[in-house]
C-alpha positions as CSV (number, residue, x, y, z in Angstrom):
1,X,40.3,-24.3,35.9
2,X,43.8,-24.9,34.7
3,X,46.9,-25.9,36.4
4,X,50.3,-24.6,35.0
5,X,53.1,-27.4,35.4
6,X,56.4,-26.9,36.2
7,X,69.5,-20.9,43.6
8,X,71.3,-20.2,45.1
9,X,71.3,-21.2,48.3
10,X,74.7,-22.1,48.4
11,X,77.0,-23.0,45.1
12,X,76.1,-26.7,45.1
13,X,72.3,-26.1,44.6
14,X,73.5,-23.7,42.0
15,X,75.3,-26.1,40.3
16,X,72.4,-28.7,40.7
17,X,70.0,-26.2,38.8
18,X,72.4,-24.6,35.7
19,X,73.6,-28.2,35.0
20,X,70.1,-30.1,34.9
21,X,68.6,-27.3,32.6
22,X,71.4,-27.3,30.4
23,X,71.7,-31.1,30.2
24,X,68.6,-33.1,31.3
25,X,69.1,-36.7,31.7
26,X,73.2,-36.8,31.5
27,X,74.0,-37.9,34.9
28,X,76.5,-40.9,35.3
29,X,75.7,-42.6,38.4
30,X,72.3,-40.7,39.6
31,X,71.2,-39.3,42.3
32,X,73.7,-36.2,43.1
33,X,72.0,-35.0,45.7
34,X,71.9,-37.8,47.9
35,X,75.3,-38.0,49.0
36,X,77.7,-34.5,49.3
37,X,80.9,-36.2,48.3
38,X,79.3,-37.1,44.8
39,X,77.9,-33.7,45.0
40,X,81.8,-32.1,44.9
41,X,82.2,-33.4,41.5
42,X,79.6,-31.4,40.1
43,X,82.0,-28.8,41.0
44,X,84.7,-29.9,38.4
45,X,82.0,-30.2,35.8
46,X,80.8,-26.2,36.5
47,X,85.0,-25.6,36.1
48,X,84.6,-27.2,32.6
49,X,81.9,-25.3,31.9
50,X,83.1,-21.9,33.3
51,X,86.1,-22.0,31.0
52,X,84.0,-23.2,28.1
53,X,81.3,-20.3,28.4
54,X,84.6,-17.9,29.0
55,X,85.6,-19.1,25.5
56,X,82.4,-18.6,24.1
57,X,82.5,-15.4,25.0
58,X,86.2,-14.6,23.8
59,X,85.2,-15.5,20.5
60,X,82.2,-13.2,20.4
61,X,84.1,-10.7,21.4
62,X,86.9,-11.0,18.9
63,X,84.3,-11.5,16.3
64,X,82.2,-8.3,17.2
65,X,84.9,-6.1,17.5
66,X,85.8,-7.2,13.8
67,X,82.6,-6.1,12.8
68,X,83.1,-2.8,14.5
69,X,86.6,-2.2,12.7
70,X,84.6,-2.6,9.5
71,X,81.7,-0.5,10.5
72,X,84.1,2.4,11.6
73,X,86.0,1.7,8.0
74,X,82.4,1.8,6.1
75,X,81.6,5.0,7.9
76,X,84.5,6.9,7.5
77,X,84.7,5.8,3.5
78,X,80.9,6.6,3.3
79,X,81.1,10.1,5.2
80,X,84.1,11.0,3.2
81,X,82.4,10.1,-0.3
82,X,78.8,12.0,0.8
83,X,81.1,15.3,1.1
84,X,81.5,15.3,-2.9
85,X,79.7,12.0,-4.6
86,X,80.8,12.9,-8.0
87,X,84.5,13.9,-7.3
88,X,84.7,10.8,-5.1
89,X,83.5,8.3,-7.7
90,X,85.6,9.9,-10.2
91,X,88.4,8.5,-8.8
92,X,88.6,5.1,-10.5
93,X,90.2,3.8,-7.2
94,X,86.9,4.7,-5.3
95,X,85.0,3.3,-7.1
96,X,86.4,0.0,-7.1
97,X,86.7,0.0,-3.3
98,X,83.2,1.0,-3.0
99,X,81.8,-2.3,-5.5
100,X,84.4,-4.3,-3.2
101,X,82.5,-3.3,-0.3
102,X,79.1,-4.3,-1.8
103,X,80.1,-7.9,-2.5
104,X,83.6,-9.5,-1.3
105,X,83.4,-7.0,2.2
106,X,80.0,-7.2,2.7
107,X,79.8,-11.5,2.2
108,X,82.9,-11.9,5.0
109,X,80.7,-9.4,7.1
110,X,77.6,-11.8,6.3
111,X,79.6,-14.7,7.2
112,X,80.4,-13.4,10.6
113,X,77.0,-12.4,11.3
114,X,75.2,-15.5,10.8
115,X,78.3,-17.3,12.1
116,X,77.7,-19.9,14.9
117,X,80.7,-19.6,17.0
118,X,78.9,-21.8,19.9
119,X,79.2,-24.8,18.1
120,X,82.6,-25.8,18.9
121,X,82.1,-25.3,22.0
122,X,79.0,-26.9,22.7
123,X,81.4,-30.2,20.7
124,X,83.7,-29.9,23.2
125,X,81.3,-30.1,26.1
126,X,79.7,-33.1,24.6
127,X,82.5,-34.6,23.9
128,X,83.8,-34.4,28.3
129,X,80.1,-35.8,29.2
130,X,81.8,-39.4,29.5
131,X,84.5,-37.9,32.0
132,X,81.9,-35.5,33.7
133,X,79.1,-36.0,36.1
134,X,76.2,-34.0,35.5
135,X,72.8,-34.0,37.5
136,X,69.4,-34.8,36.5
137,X,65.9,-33.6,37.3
138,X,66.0,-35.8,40.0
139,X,69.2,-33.8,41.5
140,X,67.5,-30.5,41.2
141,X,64.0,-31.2,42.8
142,X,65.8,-33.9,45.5
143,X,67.6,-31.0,46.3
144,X,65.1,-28.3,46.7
145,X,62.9,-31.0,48.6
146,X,65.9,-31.3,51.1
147,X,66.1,-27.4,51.1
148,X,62.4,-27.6,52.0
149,X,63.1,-30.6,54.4
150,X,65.7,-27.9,56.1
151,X,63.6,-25.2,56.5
152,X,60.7,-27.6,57.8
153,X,62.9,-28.7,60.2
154,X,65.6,-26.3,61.8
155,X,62.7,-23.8,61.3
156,X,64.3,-21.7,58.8
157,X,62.5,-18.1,58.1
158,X,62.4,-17.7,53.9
159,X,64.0,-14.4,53.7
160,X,67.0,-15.7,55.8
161,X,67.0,-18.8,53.6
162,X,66.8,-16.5,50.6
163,X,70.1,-14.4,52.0
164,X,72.3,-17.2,52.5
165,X,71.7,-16.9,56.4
166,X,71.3,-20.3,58.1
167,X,70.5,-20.0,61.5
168,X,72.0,-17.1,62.3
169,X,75.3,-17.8,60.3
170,X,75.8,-16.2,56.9
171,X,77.0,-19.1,54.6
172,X,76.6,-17.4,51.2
173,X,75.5,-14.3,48.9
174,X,71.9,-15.3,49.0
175,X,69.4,-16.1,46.0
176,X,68.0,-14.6,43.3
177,X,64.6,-14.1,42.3
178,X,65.2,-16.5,39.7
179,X,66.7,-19.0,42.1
180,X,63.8,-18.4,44.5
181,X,61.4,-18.9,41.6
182,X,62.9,-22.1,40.5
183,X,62.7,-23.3,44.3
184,X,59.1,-22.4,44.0
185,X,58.0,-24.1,40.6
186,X,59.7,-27.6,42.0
187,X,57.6,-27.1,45.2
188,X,54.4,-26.8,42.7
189,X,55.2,-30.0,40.9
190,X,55.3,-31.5,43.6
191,X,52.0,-30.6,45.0
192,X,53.8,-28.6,47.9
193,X,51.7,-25.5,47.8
194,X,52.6,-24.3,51.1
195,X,56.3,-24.0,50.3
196,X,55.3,-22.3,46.5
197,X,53.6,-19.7,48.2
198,X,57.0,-18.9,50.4
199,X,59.0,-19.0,47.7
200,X,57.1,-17.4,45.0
201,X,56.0,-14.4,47.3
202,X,60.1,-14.1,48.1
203,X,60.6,-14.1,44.1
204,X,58.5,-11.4,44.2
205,X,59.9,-9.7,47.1
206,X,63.2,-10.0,45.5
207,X,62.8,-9.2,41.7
208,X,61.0,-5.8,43.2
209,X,64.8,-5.4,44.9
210,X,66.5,-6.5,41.4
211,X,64.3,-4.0,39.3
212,X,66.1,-4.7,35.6
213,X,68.2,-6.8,36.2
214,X,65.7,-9.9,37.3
215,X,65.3,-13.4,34.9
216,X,61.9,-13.6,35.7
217,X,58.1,-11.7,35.1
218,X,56.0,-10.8,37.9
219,X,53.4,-12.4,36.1
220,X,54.7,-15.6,35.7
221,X,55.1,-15.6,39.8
222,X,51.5,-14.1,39.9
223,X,50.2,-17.4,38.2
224,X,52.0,-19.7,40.7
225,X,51.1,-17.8,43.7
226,X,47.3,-17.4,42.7
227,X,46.5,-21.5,42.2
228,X,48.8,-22.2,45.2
229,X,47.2,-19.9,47.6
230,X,43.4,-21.5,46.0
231,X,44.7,-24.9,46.8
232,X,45.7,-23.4,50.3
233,X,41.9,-22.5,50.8
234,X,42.3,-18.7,50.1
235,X,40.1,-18.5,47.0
236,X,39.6,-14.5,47.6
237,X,43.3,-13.7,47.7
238,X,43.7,-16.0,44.7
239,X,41.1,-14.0,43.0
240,X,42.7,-10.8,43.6
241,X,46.2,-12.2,42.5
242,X,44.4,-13.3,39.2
243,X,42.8,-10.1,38.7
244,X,46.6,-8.3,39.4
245,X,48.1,-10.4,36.9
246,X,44.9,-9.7,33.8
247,X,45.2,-6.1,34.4
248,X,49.5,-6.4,33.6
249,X,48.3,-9.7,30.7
250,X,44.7,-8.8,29.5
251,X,44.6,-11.8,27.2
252,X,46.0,-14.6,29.4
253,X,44.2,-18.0,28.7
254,X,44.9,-19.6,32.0
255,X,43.9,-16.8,34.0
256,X,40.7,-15.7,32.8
257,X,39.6,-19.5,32.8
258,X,40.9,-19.4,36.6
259,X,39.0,-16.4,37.5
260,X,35.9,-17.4,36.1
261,X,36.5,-20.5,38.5
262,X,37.8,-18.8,41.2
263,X,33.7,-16.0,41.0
264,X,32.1,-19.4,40.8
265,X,33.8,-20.8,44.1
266,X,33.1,-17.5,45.8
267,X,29.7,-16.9,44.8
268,X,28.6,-21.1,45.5
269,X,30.5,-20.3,49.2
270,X,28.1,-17.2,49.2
271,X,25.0,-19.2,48.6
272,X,25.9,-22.1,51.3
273,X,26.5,-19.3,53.7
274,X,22.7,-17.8,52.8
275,X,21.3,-21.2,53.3
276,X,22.6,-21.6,57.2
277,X,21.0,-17.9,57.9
278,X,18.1,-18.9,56.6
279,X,16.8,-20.4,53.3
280,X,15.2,-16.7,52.2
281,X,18.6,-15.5,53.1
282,X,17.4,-13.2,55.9
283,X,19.2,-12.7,59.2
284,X,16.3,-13.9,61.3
285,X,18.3,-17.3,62.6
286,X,21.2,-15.3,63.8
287,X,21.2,-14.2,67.5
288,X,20.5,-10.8,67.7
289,X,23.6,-10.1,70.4
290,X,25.7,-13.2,69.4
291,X,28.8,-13.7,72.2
292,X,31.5,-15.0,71.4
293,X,34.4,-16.8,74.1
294,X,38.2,-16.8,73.3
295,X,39.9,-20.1,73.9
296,X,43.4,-19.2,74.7
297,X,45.4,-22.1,72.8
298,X,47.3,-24.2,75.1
299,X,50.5,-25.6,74.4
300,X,51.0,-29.1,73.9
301,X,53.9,-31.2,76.1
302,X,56.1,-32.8,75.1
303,X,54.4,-36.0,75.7
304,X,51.4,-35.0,73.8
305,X,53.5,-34.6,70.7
306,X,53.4,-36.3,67.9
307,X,56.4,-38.1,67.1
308,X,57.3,-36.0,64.1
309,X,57.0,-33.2,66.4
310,X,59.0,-34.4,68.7
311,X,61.6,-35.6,66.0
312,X,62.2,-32.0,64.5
313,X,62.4,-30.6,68.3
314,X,64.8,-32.9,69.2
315,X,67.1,-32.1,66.0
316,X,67.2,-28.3,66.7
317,X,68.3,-29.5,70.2
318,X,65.0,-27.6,72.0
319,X,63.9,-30.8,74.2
320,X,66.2,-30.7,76.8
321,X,66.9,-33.8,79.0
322,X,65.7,-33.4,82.8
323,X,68.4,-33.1,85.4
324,X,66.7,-36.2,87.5
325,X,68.0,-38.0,84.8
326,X,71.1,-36.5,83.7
327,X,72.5,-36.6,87.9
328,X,72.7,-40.5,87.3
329,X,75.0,-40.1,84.0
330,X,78.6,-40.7,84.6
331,X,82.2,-40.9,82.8
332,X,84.4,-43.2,83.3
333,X,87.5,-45.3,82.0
334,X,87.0,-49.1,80.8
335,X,89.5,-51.9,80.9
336,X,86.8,-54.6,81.8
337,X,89.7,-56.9,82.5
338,X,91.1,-57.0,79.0
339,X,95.3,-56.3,79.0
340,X,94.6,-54.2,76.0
341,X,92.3,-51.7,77.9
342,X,94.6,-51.9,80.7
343,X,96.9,-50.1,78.7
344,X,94.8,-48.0,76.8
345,X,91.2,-48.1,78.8
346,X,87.4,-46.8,76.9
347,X,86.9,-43.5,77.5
348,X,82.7,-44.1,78.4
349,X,80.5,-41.3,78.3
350,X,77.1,-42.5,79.7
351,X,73.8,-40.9,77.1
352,X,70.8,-42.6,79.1
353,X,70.3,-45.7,81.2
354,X,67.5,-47.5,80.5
355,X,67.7,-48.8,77.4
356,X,71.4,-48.1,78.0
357,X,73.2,-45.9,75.5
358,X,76.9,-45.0,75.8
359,X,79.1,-42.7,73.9
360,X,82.9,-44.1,73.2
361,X,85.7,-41.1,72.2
362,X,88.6,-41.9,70.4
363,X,87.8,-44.9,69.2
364,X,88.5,-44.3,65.6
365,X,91.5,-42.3,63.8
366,X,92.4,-40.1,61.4
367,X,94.3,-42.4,58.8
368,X,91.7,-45.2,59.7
369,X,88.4,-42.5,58.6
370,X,90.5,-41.5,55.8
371,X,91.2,-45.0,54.5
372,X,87.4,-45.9,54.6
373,X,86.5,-42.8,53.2
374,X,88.7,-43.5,50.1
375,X,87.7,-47.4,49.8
376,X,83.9,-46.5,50.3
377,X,83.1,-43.5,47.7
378,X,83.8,-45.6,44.6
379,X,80.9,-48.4,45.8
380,X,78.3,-45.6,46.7
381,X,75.0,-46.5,45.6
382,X,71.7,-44.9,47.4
383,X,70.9,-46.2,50.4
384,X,68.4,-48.5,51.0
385,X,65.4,-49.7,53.4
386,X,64.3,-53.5,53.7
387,X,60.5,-54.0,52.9
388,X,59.0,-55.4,56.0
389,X,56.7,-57.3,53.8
390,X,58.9,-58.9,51.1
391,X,62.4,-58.4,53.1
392,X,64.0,-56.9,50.0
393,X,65.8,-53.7,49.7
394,X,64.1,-50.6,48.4
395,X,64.8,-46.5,48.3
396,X,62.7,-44.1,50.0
397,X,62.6,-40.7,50.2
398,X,62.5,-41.0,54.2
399,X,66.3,-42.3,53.6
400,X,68.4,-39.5,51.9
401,X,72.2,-41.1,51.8
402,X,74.5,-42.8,49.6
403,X,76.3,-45.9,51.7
404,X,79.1,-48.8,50.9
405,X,79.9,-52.0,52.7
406,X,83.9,-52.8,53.4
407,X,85.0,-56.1,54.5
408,X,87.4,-57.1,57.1
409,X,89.9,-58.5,54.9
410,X,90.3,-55.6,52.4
411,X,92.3,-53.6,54.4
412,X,94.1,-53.5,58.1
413,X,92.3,-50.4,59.3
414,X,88.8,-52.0,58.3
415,X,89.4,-55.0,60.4
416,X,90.7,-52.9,63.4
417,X,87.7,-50.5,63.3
418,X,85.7,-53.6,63.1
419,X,87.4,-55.9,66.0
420,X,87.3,-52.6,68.6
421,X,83.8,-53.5,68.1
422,X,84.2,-56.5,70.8
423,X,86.1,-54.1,72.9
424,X,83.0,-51.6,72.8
425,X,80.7,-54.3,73.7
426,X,82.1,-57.3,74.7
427,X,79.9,-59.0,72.0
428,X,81.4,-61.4,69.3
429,X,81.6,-59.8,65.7
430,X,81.5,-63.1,63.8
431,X,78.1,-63.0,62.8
432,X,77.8,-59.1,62.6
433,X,77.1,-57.3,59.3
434,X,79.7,-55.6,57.1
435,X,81.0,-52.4,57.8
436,X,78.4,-49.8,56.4
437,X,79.9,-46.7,55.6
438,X,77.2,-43.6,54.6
439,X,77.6,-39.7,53.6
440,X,74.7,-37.7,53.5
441,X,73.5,-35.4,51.0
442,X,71.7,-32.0,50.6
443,X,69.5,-32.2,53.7
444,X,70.7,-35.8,53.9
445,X,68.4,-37.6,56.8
446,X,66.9,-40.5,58.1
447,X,63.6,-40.9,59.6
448,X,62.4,-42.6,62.7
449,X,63.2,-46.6,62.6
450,X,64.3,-49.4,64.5
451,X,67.3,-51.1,63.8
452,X,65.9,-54.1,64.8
453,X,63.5,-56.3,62.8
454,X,59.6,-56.6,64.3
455,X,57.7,-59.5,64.9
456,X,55.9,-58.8,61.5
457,X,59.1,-58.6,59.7
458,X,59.0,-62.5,59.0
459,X,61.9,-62.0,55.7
460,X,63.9,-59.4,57.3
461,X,67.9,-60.4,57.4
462,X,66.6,-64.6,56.7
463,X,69.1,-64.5,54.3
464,X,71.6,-63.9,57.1
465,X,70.5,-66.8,59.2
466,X,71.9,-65.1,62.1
467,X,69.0,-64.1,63.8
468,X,67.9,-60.2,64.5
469,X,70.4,-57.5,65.1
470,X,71.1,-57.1,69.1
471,X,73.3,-54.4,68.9
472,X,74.5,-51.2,67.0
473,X,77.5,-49.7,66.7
474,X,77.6,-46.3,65.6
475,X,81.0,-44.2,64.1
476,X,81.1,-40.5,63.2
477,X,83.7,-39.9,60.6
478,X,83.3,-36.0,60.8
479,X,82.4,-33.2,63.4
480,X,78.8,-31.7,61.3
481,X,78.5,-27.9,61.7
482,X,74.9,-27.3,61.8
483,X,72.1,-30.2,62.5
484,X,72.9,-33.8,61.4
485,X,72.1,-35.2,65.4
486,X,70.8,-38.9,66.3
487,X,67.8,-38.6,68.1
488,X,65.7,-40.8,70.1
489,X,62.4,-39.9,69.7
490,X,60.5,-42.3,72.7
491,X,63.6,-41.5,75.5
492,X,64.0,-37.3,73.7
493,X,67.4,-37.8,73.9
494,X,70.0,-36.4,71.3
495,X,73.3,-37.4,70.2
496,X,75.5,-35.1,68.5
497,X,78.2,-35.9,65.8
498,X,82.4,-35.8,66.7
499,X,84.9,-37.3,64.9
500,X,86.3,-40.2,66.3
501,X,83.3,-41.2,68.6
502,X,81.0,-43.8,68.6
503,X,77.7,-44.7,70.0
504,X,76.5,-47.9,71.2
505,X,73.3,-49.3,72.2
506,X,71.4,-53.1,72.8
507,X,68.5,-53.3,70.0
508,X,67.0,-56.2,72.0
509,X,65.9,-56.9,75.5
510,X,67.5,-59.5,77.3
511,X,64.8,-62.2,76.7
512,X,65.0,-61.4,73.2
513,X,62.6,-59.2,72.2
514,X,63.0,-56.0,70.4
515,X,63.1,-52.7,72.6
516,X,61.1,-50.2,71.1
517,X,62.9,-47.8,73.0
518,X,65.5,-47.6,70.9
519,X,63.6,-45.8,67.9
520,X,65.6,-43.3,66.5
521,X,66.8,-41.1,63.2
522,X,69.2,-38.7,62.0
523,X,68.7,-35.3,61.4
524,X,68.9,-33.5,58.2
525,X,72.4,-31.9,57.6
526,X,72.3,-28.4,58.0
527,X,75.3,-27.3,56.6
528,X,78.6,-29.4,57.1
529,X,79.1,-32.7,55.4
530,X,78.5,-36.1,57.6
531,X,79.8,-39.3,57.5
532,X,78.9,-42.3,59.9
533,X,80.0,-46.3,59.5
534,X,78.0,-48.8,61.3
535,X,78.3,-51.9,62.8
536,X,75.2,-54.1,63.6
537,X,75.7,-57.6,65.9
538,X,73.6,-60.1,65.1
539,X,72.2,-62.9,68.0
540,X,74.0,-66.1,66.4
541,X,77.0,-66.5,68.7
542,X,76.5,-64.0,71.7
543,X,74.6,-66.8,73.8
544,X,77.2,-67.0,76.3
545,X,78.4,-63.6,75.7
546,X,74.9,-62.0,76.6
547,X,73.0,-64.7,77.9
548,X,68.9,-64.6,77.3
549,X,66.9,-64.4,80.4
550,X,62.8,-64.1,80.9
551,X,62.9,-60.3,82.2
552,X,62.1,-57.5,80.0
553,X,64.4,-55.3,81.6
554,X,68.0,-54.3,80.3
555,X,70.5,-56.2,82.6
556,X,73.1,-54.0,80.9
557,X,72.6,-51.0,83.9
558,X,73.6,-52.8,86.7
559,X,77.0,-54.6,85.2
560,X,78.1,-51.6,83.5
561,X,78.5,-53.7,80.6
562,X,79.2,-51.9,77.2
């Protein structure tokens, strides 16, 4: 059996998928897809290349309708001398026109035909790839994973998907069949034969709609959506698909190797099916009234969930909190005895008690967003994740973000977002981390995790030498249209983005240990664009600010700290 190797779903994915096929490998930094502010530059690079096609195609025009002005000229001549050949030769004049036609016309008519008028352009194109960002094969299968990740997620139906509708909301003109088709084959090189069937069977559905007008065959999709649909465990409906796509390709290697296969597995599944009714293959050992009893399938809770279950549940916002515990939330206003809040108290917005997580509003601005928006872009590089086992830094595909860290001292709005840290949590900052600053990309997310280092994390943050973090501190820089929440996956609680909030929460009990409660991830972006900075405390120096005791439990609840 063979294998065969390998949209639009809005304009960025678009761009992703003309730019990587038309130049593989040119990509500046890396990595597009992983953070949408690096993916609005690919929009200046499809500008240059708009105009530069539009040239191209100025100057095939101009040079086929030269070669139609000659034409009409060779046919009237021609017409004219076929009247009378004699009388029309006669004329001296004629017949010198008609040998200049043969040789000095006819070579500048040559010259234009076999003229490469793309050449320039493709010059001045290579020629901007120093000032341009262009993606990579990485960029266009990261972002068809995250469109997978999406759909996964928010639970997406294709044909929506496939007409620009995302939940509900229409957010573009949709996809082709070729853009479906492209979705499709990255799907298959990955081994993701669950998401190829989808999207080839939509390619199909849709280049049925587009008739003429479609870039791709129905039997390359027939190829992809027979193997996928064997390697889904349907080895009869891959059969038939074969045998649909031999009787439009007679002669196609792959797929009369892959139907003799595919007669092989169905006649072996045959026999094995003969051998449990008896090794003569006669009925005999079957019941001659067999009964059969319908289990009605019973829905899990949500406690029965897995955790990745529970995770996409609580990013579409279906796992709502119970009002037992939502009565004991409250707002209020915080001055804790500081003559700054007296003036201008914390507006506190309680999220859950126990471990205590609180919601702050208006405790970043405008200019002070904008300012670490500008400083952080030019540092992007993609985010990483600390090996528990070697405590260095690593990428993983579970971490889909480009971040930056900003210092204190580099600017006045930096070191005031940083200092209304100790406001927020009457914790020293002296021994916190940098200010991380992160924007997400297509689908951008962050699984499950603890912020905290476990006991089996011997290396993690040693080169700190200020102990484990105790506390986070998190910003949102942006309001996130769709998705893009920070969920709690062991307390089912959701947190949703608005600019100019931030949410807090202890990492570590009192005693010291790390409270598991605290596990949590962000959501895929939906649509929107979502930046966060955060802010993580570190033990050294909070002794007498949050003194240790032996208790497990939070002692946060009951003095309304933070």
């Amino acid at each position: 059996m063979t294998r065969r190797s390998g949209g639009r779903w809005s304009l960025l994915l678009t761009a992703v998928t003309w730019l990587a096929i038309l130049f593989p490998g040119r990509s500046i930094n890396g990595e597009l897809y992983t953070a949408l502010v690096d993916m609005e530059e690919l929009l200046t690079t499809e500008s240059v290349l708009i105009d530069t096609l539009n040239g191209f195609i100025s100057a095939q025009e101009q040079r086929l309708a030269t070669l139609r002005r000659n034409v009409e000229d060779y046919m009237r001549e021609h017409e004219e001398a076929s009247r009378n050949i004699q009388q029309y030769l006669s004329n001296p004049i004629n017949a010198y026109l008609l040998v200049k036609r043969l040789t000095t016309d006819w070579r500048r008519v040559e010259e234009l035909i076999t003229e490469d008028v793309g050449k320039a352009f493709v010059a001045n194109i290579t020629n901007s790839r120093s000032d341009l960002k262009f993606p990579t094969e990485e960029d266009l299968n990261g972002a068809a994973v995250a469109l997978m990740r999406l759909q996964d997620t928010y639970k997406l139906e294709t044909a929506q998907v496939a007409r620009g509708v995302l939940n509900g909301v229409q957010y573009s003109t949709g996809l082709s069949a070729g853009d479906c088709f492209e979705l499709g084959r990255q799907s298959y090189n990955n081994g993701d034969y669950y998401h190829t069937v989808l999207w080839m069977q939509e390619a199909m559905d849709r280049m049925q709609e587009e008739q003429n007008h479609t870039s791709v065959s129905k039997p390359d999709i027939l190829e992809y959506l027979a193997f996928s649909t064997y390697m889904q465990g349907n080895v009869v409906r891959a059969l038939s698909m074969t045998n649909e796509l031999l009787d439009i390709v007679p002669t196609h290697q792959r797929a009369l190797g892959n139907r003799a296969y595919y007669q092989e597995e169905i006649q072996k599944k045959t026999n094995e099916s003969r051998k449990k009714r008896g090794e003569d293959g006669s009925e005999d050992s079957v019941p001659p009234n067999p009964s059969f009893t319908v289990t009605e399938k019973r829905m899990k809770s949500v406690s029965e969930m897995t955790e990745r279950e529970r995770y996409e549940m609580l990013c579409r916002g279906d796992i709502k909190m119970p009002l037992s515990i939502q009565k004991e939330l409250r707002c209020r206003y915080v001055d804790r005895g500081i003559p700054y809040l007296k003036i201008g108290p914390l507006k506190e917005e309680e999220a859950y008690l126990e471990p205590r997580i609180v919601i702050y509003h208006d405790v970043i601005y405008d200019d002070e967003i904008e300012t670490i928006k500008r400083m952080a872009q030019p540092r992007f590089r993609r985010a990483t994740v600390q090996n528990y086992k070697t405590g260095e830094l690593e990428i993983a595909n579970y971490r889909i973000s480009k971040s930056a860290w900003l210092q204190e001292h580099e600017h006045h709005h930096i070191r005031a977002v940083s200092q209304r840290v100790e406001l927020m949590t009457s914790l020293s900052i002296d021994t916190a981390e940098e200010l991380q600053v992160v924007n997400y990309g297509i689908g951008g997310h962050y699984e499950p995790h603890f912020d905290f280092a476990r006991r089996e994390e011997k290396n993690a943050f040693k080169s700190l030498g200020t102990g484990n973090r105790i506390s986070t501190v998190l910003y949102y820089m942006s309001d996130v249209e769709q998705g893009g929440g920070t969920v709690f996956t062991r307390i089912n609680v959701s947190l949703w983005p608005k600019k100019g909030t931030a949410a807090v929460w202890h990492n570590l009990k009192p005693n010291g240990e790390g409270d598991y409660m605290t596990r949590h991830a962000a959501c895929p972006v939906l649509t929107g664009s979502k930046w966060v900075a955060n802010k993580w405390l570190h033990e050294r120096g909070q002794e007498f600010l949050r003194p240790c005791t032996l208790e497990n439990q939070s002692a946060d609840v009951d003095d309304g700290r933070y």
